[in-house]
C-alpha positions as CSV (number, residue, x, y, z in Angstrom):
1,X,1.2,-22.4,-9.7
2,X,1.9,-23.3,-6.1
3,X,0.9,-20.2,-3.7
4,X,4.1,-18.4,-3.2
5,X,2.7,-15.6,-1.2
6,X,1.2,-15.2,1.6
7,X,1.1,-11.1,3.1
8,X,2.0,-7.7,3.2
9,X,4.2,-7.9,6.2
10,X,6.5,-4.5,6.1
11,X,6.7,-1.3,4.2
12,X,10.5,0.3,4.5
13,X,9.8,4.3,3.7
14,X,12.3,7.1,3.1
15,X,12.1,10.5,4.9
16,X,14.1,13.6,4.8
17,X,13.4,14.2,8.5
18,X,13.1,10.6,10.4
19,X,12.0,12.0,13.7
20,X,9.5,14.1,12.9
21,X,8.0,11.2,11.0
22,X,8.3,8.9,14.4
23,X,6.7,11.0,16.3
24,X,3.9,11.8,13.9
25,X,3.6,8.0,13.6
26,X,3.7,7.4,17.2
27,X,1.3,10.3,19.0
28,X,-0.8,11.1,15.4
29,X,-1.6,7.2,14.2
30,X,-0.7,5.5,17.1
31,X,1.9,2.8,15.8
32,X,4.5,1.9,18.3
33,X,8.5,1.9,18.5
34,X,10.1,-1.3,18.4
35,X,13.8,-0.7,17.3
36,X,16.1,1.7,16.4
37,X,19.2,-0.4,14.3
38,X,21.6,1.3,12.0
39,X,19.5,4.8,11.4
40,X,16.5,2.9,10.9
41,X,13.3,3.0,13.3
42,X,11.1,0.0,13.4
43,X,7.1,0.8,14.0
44,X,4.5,-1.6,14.6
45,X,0.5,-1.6,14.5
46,X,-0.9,-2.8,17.6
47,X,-2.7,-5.7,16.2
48,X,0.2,-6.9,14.1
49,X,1.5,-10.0,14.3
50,X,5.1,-9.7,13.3
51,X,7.8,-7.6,15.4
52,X,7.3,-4.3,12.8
53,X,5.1,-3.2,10.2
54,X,6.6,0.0,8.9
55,X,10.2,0.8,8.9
56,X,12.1,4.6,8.8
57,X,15.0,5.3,6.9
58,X,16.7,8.5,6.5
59,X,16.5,10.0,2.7
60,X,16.6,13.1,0.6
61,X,12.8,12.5,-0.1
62,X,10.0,10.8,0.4
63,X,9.8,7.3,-1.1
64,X,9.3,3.3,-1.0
65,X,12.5,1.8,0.1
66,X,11.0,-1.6,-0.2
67,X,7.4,-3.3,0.3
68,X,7.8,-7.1,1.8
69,X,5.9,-9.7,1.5
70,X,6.0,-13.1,3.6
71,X,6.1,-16.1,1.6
72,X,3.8,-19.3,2.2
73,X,6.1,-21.5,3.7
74,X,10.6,-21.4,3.6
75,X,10.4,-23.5,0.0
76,X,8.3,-21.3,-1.6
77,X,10.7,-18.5,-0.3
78,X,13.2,-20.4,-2.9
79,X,10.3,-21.0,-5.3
80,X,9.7,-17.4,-5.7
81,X,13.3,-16.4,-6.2
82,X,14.0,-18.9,-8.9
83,X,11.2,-17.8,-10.6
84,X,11.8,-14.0,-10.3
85,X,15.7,-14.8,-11.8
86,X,13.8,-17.1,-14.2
87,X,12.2,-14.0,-15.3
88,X,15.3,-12.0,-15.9
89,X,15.8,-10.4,-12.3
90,X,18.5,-10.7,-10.2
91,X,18.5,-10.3,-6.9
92,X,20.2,-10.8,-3.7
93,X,19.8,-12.5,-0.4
94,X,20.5,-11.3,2.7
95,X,19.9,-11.6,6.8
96,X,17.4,-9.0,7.6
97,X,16.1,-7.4,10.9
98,X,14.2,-9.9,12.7
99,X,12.7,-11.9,8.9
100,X,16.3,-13.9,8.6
101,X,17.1,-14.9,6.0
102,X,15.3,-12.8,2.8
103,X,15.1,-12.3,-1.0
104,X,15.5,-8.4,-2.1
105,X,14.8,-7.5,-6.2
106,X,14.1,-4.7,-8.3
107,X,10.8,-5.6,-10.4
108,X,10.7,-4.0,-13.9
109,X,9.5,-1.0,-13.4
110,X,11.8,-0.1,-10.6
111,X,10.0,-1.3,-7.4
112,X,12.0,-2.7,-4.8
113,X,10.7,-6.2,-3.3
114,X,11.9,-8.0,-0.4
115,X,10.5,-11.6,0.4
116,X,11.0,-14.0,3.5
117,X,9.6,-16.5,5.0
118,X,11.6,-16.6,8.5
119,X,9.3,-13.6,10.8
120,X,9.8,-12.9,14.3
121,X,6.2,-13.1,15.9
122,X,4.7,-10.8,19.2
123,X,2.2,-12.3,21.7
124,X,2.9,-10.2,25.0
125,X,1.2,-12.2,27.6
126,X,2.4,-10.6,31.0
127,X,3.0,-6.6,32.1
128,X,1.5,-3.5,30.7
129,X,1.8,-3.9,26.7
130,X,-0.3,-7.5,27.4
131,X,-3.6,-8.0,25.7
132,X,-7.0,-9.6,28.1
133,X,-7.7,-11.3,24.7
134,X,-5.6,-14.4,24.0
135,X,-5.9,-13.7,20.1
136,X,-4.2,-10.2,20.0
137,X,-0.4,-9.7,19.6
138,X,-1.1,-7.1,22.6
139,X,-3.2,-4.2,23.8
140,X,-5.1,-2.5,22.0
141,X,-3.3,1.3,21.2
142,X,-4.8,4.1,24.1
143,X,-4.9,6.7,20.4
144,X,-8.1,7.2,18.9
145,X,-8.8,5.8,15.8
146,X,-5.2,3.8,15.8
147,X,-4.9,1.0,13.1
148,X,-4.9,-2.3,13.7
149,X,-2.7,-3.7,11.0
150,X,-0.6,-2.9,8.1
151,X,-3.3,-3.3,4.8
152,X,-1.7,-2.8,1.4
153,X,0.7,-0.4,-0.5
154,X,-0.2,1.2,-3.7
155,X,2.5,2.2,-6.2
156,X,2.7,3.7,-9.4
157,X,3.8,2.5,-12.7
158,X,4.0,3.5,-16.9
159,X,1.9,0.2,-17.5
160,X,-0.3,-0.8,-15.0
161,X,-1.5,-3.7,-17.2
162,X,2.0,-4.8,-17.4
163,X,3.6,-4.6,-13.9
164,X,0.3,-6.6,-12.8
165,X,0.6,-9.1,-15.4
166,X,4.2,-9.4,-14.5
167,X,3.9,-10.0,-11.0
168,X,0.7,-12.3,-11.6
169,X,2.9,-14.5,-13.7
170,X,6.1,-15.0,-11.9
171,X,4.6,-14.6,-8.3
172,X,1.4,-16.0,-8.3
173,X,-0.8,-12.6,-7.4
174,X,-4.0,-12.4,-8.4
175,X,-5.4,-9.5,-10.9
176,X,-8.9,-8.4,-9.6
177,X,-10.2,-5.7,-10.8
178,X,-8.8,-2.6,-13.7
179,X,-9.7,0.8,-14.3
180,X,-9.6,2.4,-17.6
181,X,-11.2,5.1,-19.0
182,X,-14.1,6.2,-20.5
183,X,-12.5,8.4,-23.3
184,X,-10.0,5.8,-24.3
185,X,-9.0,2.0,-23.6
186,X,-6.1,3.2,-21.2
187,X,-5.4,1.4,-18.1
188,X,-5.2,4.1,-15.0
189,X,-5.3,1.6,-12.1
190,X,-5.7,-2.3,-11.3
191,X,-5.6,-4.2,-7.9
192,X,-3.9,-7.5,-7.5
193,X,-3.6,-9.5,-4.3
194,X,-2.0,-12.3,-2.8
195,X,-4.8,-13.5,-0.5
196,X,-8.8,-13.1,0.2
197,X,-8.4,-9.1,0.2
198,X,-9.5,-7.3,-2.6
199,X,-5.8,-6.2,-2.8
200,X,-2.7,-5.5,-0.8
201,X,-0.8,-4.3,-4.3
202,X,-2.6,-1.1,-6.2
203,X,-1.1,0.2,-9.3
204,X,-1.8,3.9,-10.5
205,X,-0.7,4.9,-14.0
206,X,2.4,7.0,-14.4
207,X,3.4,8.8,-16.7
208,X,6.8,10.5,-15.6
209,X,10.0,9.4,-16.7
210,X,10.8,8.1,-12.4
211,X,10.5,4.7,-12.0
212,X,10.1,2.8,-8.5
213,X,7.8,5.3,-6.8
214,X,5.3,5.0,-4.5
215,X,1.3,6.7,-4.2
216,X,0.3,5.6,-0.5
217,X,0.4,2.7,1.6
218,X,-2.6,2.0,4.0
219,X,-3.5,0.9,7.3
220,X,-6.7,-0.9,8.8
221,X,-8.9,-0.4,11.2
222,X,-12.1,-2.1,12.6
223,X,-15.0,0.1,11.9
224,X,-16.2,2.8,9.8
225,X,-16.6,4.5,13.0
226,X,-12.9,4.3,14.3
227,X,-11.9,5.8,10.6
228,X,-14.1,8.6,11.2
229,X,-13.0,9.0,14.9
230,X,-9.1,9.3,13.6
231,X,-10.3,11.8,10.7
232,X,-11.3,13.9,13.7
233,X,-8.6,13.2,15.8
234,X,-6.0,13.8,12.8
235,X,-8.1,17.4,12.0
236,X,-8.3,18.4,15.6
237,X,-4.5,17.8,16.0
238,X,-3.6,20.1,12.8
239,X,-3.4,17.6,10.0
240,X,-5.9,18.1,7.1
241,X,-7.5,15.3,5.5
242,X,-6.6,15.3,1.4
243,X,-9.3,12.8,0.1
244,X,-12.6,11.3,2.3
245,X,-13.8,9.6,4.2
246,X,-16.2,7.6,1.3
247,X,-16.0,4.5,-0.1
248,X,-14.0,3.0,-3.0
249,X,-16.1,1.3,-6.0
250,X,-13.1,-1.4,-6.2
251,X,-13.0,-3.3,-3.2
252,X,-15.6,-1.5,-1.7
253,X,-13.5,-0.1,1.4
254,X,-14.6,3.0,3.2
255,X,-11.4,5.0,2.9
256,X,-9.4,8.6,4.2
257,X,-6.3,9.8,2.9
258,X,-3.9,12.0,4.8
259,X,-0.2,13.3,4.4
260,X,2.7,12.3,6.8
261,X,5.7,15.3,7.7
262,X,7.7,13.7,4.7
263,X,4.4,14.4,2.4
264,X,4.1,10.5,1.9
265,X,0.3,9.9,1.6
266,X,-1.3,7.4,4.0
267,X,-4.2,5.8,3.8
268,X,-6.7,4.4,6.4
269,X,-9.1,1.9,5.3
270,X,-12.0,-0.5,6.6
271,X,-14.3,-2.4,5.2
272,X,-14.8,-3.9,2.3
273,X,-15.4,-7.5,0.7
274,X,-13.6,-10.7,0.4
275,X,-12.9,-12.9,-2.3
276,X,-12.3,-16.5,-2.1
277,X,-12.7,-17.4,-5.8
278,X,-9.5,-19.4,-7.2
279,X,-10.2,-18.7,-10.8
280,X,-11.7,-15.3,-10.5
281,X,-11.7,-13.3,-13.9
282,X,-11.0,-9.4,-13.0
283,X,-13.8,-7.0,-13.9
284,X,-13.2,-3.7,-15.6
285,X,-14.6,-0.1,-14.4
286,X,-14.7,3.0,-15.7
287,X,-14.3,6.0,-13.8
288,X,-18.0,6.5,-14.8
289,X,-19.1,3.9,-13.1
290,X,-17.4,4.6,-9.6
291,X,-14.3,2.6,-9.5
292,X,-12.9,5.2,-6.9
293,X,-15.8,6.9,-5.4
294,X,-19.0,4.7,-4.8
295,X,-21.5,7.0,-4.2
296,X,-20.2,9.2,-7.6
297,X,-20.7,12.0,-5.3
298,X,-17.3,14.0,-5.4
299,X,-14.2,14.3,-7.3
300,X,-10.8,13.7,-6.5
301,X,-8.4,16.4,-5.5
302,X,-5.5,16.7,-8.2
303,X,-3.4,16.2,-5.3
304,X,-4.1,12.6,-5.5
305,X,-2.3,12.1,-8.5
306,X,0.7,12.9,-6.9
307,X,3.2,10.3,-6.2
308,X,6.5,9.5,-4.5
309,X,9.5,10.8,-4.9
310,X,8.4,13.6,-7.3
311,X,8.9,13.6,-10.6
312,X,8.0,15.7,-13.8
313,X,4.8,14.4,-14.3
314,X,2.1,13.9,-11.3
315,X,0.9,11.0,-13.2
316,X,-0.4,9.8,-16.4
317,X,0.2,11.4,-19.9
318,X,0.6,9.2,-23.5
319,X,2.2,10.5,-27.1
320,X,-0.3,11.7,-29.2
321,X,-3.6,11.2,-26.9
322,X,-6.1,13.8,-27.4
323,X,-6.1,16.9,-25.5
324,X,-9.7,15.6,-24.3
325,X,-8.3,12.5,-23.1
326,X,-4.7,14.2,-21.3
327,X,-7.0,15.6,-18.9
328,X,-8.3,12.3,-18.6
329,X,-5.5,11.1,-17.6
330,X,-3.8,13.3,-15.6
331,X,-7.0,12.8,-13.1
332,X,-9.5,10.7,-14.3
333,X,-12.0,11.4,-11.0
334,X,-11.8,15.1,-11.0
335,X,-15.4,15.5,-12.7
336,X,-17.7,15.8,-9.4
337,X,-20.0,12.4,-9.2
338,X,-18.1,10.5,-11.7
339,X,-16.4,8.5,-9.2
């Protein structure tokens, strides 16, 4: 398969209250205002490349409008939408804000996905916002511990096995790395990517009967140090950490989760390896063996398990499991120093 894909380039997010999310995004993370068009409000990273990053919808709850990815070149913006109707999807073009002309679909298991090819690029070179280094879109943010760049979204899904064997096959991402437990061969989580990352698409098992919701999406920043500057600054400005800072077995990022006004988790991240390797085979973990924690030294707060919207389930039960393995399940890192 030709390479279809290229990025992450935008996560569109729902929010019951959209200002107080701006201005959490704006004076808490440090992401800047670029438009306001039709209700929605357009945020950027300072280090991104394209016009916006994260977009702000009004909604009754918190959820994942739509996660975007920009295609390799404008045929393989075609490419990926014959193949996705191929597949038994149908979706629908349209002229977006500042991507032109895009591909919008519903995957199977309810997760909206917009492609495009067309992106409007920022390179401020004059007046306040412009960078003194000729590489960056523009100036680096004045709030501590601001992210650099949109990383990756993580969803949730009934069969993780299956969504990233779907998306593998008709768009070209590739599966690096699983998770299942140690009680049972049941797939909790998998990472898939469409570049050198170890993954800018997670997948969490879900077990509720709500399809299309989301877990987190994260951002990056440089250092180890600026993530632990911004999990001071975040605590010092009255908004508790819910999970870090450590490091993630997978992928090896150091990593701190923290909750938006909505209650939409968000993730910082850093770190981390790369993987060139065209015809890489994914390796399986086990919670055991760290595949969320590195060090093995903590457990996971249940509140991790919770996704977006919510639903009747925090996340993932079977028919018929044993009651040993439904806890499992339901958290599968809440023993301390398994990881």
């Amino acid at each position: 398969m030709i390479k279809l894909l290229s990025h992450l380039s935008y996560v569109a997010i729902t929010t019951p209250d959209v200002e107080a999310s701006v201005d959490f995004y704006v004076n808490q993370v440090g992401l800047t205002v670029v438009d306001r068009h039709d209700g929605a409000v357009y945020l950027r990273c300072w280090g991104d490349y394209y016009r916006y990053s994260v977009v702000v919808l009004p909604g009754e709850e918190p959820s994942l409008a739509t996660m975007a990815w920009r295609t390799s070149s404008a045929e393989a913006l075609d490419e990926a939408a014959r193949r996705v109707e191929a597949a038994g999807i149908e979706g629908e073009w349209f002229d977006g804000h500042a991507i032109g002309r895009a591909y919008r679909f519903t995957g199977p298991w309810g997760h909206s996905m917009t492609l495009h090819w067309d992106a409007e690029q920022v390179h401020e070179t004059s007046g306040e916002a412009a960078s003194i280094y000729p590489d960056r879109p523009n100036r680096r943010s004045k709030v501590a511990g601001a992210p650099r760049q949109l990383d990756h979204v993580t969803i949730a899904s009934s069969d993780v096995d299956g969504f990233a064997k779907w998306y593998s096959d008709v768009l070209g991402f590739r599966i690096m790395a699983r998770t299942i437990l140690d009680e049972a061969p049941i797939s909790v989580f998998s990472v898939i990517t469409t570049n050198e990352k170890s993954h800018d698409l997670g997948i969490v098992l879900d077990g509720s009967t709500r399809a299309g919701r989301v877990n987190h999406y994260a951002f990056w920043v440089d250092t180890r140090e600026e993530l632990l500057i911004a999990a001071d600054v975040l605590m010092e400005n009255g908004t508790p950490i819910e999970y870090g800072p450590s490091i993630h077995g997978i992928g090896e990022q150091n990593f701190l989760y923290y909750r938006e006004p909505s209650t939409l988790r968000i993730e910082l991240n850093t770190g981390g390896y790369r993987n060139y390797v065209p015809d890489w085979e994914p390796n399986t973990w086990r919670p055991s063996q760290g595949s969320n924690n590195f060090y093995r030294n903590g457990a996971m707060p249940m509140s991790m398990t919770e996704s977006f919207p919510a639903a009747d389930g925090p996340s993932a039960t079977e028919e018929g499991v044993p009651d040993e393995v439904r806890d499992a399940l339901l958290n599968p890192y809440a023993e301390h120093g398994r990881g």
